[in-house]
N, C-alpha and C positions, 0 to 999 in steps of 0.2 A: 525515803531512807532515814533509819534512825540517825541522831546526831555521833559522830566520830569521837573517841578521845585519841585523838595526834600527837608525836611527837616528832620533832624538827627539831634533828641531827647536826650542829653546826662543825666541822669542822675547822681548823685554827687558819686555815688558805683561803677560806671565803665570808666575805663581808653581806651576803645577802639573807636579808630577813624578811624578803615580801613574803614568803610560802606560809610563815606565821599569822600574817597580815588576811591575807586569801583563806587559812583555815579558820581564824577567827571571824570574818565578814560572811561566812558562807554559813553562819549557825553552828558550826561543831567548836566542840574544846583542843587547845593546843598548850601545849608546855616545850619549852625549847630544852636540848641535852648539850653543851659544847666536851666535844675532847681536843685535846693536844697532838692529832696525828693530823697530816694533811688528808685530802680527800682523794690520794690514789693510792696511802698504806693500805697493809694488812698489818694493823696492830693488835696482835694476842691479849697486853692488856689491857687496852680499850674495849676487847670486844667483852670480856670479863667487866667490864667497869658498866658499859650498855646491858650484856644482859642482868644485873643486878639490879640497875637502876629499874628497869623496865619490870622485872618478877616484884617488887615492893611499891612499885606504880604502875599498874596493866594499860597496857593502850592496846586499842586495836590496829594501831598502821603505826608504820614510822616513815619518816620526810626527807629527803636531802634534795637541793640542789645538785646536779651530776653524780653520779656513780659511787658510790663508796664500797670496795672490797669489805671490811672493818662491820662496817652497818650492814652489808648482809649477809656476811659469817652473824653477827648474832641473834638478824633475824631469824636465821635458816632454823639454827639453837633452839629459840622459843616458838618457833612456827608462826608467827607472825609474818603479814606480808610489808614486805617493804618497797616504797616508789620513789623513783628517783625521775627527778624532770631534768632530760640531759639541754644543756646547752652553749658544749664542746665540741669542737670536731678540727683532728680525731680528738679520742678520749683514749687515754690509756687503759682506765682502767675495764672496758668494755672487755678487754680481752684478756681478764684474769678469770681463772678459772669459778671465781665467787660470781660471776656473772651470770653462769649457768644454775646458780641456785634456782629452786622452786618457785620459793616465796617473793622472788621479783618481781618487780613491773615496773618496765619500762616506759616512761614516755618521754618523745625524741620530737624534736623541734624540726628536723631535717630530713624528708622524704627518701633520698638515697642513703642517709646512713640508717635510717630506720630498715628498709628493704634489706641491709645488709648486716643488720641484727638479726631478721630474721632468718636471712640466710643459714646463718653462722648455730642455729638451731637453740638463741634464748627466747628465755620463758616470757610469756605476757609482754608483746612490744606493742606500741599506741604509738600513734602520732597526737602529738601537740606543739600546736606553737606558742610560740614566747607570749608572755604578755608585760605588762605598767602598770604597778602598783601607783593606781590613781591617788586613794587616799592621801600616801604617803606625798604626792608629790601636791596636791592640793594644801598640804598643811604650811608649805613653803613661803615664808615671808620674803618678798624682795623689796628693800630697800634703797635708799639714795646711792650708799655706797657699793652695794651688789649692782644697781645701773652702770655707774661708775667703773667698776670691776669688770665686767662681763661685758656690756653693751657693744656690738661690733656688727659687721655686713655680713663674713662668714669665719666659718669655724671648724676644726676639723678635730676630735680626738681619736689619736690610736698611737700605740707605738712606731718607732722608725723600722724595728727589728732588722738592725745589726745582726751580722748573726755570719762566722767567718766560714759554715759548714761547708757551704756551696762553693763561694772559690777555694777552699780547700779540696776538692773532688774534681773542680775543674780543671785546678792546674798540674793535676796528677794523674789524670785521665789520658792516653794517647788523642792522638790525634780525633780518630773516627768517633771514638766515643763522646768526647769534648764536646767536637761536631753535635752529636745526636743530640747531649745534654742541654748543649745551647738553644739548639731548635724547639725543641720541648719550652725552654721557659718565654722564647720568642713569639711562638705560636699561643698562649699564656696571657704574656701582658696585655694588659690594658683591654681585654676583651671580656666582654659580657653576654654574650650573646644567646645563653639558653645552651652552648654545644657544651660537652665535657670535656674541657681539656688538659684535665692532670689525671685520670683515674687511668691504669694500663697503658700509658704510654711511653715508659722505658719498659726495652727489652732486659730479656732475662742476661743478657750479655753486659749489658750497665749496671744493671742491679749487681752483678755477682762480683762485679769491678769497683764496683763503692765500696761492698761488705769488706773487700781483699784490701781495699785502701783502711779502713777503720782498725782502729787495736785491740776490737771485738765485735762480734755481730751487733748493729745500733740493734737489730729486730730483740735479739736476744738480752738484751741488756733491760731494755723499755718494754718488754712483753709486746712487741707490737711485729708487724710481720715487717718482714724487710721492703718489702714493696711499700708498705702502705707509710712505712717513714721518711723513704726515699723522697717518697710522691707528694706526699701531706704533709711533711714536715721540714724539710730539709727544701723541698724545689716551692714549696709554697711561701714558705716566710723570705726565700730570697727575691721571689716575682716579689710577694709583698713590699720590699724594704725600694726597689727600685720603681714598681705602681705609685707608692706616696709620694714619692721626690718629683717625679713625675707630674703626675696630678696638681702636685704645688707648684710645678712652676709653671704651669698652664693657668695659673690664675695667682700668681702671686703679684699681677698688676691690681690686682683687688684686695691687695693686704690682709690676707685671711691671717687667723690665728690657728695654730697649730699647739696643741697639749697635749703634751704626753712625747714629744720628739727627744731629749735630751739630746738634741744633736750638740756636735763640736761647734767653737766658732768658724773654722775652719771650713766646717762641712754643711752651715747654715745657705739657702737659698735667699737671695735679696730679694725684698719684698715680703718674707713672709716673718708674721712677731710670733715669736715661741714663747711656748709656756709651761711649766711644769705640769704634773698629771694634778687634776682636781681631786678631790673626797668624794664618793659614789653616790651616798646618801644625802649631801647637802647641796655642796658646792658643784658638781655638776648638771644637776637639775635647772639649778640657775642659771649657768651659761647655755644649757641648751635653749632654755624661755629666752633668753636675751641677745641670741646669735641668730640675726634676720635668717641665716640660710646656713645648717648643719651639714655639713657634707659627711659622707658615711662613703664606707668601702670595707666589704669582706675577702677576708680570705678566700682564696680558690679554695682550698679544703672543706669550708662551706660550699657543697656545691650548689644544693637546689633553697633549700630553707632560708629563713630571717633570722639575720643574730638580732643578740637579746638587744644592742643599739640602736635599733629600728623602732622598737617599743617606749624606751625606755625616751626616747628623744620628741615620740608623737605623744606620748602621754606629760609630759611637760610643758608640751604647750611651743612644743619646737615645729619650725619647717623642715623637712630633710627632700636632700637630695641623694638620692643614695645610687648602687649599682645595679641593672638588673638582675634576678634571680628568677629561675624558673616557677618560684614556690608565690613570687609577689601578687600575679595577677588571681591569684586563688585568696589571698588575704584581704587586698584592698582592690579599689577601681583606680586603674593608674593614669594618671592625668588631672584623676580629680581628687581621692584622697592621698597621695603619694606621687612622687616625681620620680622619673629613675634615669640615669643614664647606661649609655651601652659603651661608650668607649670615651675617653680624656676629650675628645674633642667636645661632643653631647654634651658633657659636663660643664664643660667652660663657656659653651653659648648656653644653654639652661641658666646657671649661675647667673651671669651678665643681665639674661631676660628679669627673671625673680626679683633681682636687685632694681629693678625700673617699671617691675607691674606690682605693685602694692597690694590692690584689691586682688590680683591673680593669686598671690601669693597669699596672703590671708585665707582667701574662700579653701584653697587646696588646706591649709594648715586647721584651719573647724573642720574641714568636714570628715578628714583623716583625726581629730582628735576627738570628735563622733562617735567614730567606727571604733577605733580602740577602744573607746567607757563601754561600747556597747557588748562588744564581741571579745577582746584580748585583755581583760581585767585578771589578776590573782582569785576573784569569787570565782568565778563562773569556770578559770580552769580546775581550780581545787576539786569544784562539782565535779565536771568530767573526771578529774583521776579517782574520786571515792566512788561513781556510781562505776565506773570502771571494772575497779577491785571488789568493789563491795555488789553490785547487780550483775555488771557483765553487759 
């Protein structure tokens, strides 16, 4: 295939510049566009401001990271195809109606939301999975005082997510339904096990008691269907918020660090030292290289796929422990290049062992950062989405 002229779309909401990195590594040319809309507008004059840029400088594709309405209204404009490598779930903007353009193409990180793109009858959908911009994470200097900084047994980044929706619905809910709702996230916690257990599991009788309880349709509001906010968004982020708390005090005898919690003091777990959120591009790279044992945990809204913290944590030279997902054993060899647990308890003896096998823990953390140079690099996905669009 001839070499590409690229352009990489940044919106003002995302800090991620590996796609530039991957189009330049893979032999084709790339120039970056940023606008001023986030990445789930439809901004009219953005999309005037792209196609301009784009008719006085021709490229053959344009790039984003997740979804942008904005970028392909003006792909659609100039007939040009546009690729977006989603790695959200949900994504809002899946289900605006610039979705269904032509000139898309999809590639999705996550097996069930992919099936359910295609469902949903968009154009050109691929699976891909995430990858680690190795370059960039190679170019990393650690020093005395990043030892210093970073240096620890384990380590955990994610939000706490707060988040008041849930007991809001539950405590306005009657009785039976309450019932249902609580079951649903009971049935939820702390399990990993390959089954699905948040997609179709409220009834249409819960569903239609949440929308009566809000001061508008959420569905309607966020272009999203009612169910899939209920389900995804709303019963996920509160399993979430009570999974972490969880999970930390199952090993907060092991004084893990936690970034990204802003919890209260009040609301802090003893044993465990909190930290603010790191910088994406520098400062976390580092703590994952310097955290014997990264602990990971996805959202249930993720259901089958790897978020991009899987990648991003093995290509810096990190160990992780992570949760299983249906999508892991098709990625890596589990045991040897990756570790996973299936419920809070797995977790906390896995952690304990790691912590007391050294060479165990090394050999699993090469041979898993192996796999990734070799297979989950920014080049090699680039390749797949241009012979994609461009051979078929």
């Amino acid at each position: 295939m001839n070499t590409k002229r690229c352009l990489l779309v940044k919106c003002i909401d995302l800090v991620l510049n590996d796609l530039y990195w991957g189009t330049i590594e893979s032999g084709n040319t790339c120039d970056s566009l940023e606008l001023s809309c986030k990445t789930l507008d439809y901004d009219e004059n953005e999309i005037v401001k792209i196609v301009k840029y784009i008719k006085s400088n021709p490229y053959d594709i344009a790039l984003t990271m997740n979804f942008s309405p904005t970028v392909s209204a003006a792909c659609k404009e100039l007939e040009i195809p546009y690729a977006s490598w989603i790695y959200d779930c949900p994504l809002q903007s899946l289900y605006s109606k610039e979705a269904q353009n032509k000139t898309n193409h999809f590639f999705i990180f996550d097996k069930y939301l992919m099936n359910n793109c295609i469902e949903r009858g968009l154009p050109n959908v691929n699976y891909l999975p995430l990858a680690s911009n190795i370059s960039r994470m190679g170019q990393l200097k650690i020093d005395v005082a990043d030892e210093t900084a970073y240096s620890c047994d384990i380590s955990f980044v994610g939000m706490q997510y707060v988040d008041g929706r849930y007991a809001y619905y539950r405590a306005n809910l009657d009785e039976a339904l309450r019932d249902q709702l609580n079951s649903i996230a009971f049935n939820m916690m702390g399990k990993w096990d390959g089954k699905d257990r948040i997609h179709n599991t409220m009834s249409e009788d819960l569903i239609d008691a949440m929308v009566a309880l809000s001061d508008e349709d959420p569905g309607d509001k966020l272009g999203l269907p009612s169910r899939l906010y209920f389900e995804e968004v709303v019963m996920a982020r509160a399993v979430a918020y009570t999974e972490r708390r969880l999970m930390m005090e199952q090993i907060a005898g092991l004084n893990p660090r936690w970034y990204g919690a802003n919890a209260e003091p009040k609301d802090q777990i003893a044993g465990v030292d909190y930290h603010p959120f790191l910088t994406y591009n520098d400062k976390l790279p580092k703590a994952y290289n310097l955290s014997r044992i990264n602990l990971s945990t996805s959202l249930h809204s993720i259901f089958s796929g790897l978020p991009l913290r899987t990648f991003d944590i093995i290509g810096a030279g990190g160990f992780i422990l992570t949760n299983y997902q249906p999508e892991t054993e098709e990625l890596f060899e589990i045991g040897k290049e990756i570790v996973v647990y299936h419920s809070f308890e797995e977790m906390a003896a896995l952690a304990k062992f790691f912590l007391t096998h050294e060479s165990a823990r090394m050999a699993i953390l090469l041979a898993g950062y192996e796999r990734v140079c070799r297979d989950y690099t920014y080049p090699v996905a680039v390749k797949k989405i241009l012979d994609s669009v461009f051979i078929g």
